[in-house]
N, C-alpha and C positions, 0 to 999 in steps of 0.2 A: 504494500500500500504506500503510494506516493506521498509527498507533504504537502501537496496541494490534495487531495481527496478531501472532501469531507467524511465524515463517520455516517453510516446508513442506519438504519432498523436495524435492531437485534442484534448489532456489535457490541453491545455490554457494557459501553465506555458513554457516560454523557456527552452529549453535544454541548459544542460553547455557545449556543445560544440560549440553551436551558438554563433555567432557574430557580434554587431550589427553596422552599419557603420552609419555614418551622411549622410543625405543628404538633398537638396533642392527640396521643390515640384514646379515641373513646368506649371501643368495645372492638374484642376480634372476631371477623365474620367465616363462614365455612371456605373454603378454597384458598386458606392463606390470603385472603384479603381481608383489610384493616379501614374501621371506620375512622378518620381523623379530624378534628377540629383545626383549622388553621387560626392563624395570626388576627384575620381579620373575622374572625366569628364563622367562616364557614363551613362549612363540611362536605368532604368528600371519600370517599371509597379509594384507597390506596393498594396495589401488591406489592412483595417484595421487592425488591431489586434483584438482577441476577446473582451477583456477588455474596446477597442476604440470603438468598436461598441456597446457594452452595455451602456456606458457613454456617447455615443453619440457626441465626439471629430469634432468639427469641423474645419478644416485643410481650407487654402486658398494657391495659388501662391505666394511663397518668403517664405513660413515658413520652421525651419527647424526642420528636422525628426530623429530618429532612426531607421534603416532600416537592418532587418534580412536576407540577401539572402539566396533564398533557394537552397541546395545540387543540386537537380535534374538539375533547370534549373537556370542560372546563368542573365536573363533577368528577371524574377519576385523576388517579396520581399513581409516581412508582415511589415506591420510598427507597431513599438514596443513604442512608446512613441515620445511626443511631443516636443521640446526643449526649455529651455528658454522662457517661458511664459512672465514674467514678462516684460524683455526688450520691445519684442514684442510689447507690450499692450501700453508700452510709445514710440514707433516707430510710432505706427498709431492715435497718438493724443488721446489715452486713459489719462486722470488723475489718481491718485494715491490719494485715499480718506482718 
């Protein structure tokens, strides 16, 4: 792949003109899809990322997300990475070893 291509569909790698926004998951749905709350109050339907689903990222209610929406439809997302892990882990009575 040349340095002028752009990145297609289902290359696995974000495109530089995506953007990805914060948000909160609010419940998980059947098919590995995730209900999310964004930044500005809205909610959409997000799946994993390629990367999330090979690593096998497990996502709960209250964590927060990176969230790519996509062009076409303005109600789904992929989720692009997980937030703030650390914190997290000392929120729910996790130790620090």
């Amino acid at each position: 792949m040349g340095a002028d291509q752009t990145l297609g569909p289902g290359s696995g790698k974000q495109q530089p003109d995506e953007e990805a926004v914060t948000g909160t998951v609010l419940e998980l749905l059947e098919n590995l899809k995730v209900r999310v709350e964004l930044e500005n109050r809205r909610r959409v339907v997000a799946h994993y990322g390629a990367a999330s689903g090979l690593n096998f990222v497990r996502l709960r209610p209250g964590d927060q997300v990176a969230v790519v929406l996509s062009p076409q439809d303005a109600t789904r997302g992929r989720i692009v990475s997980r937030l703030d892990a650390q914190a997290r882990g000392r929120d729910r009575g996790v130790l620090d070893q």
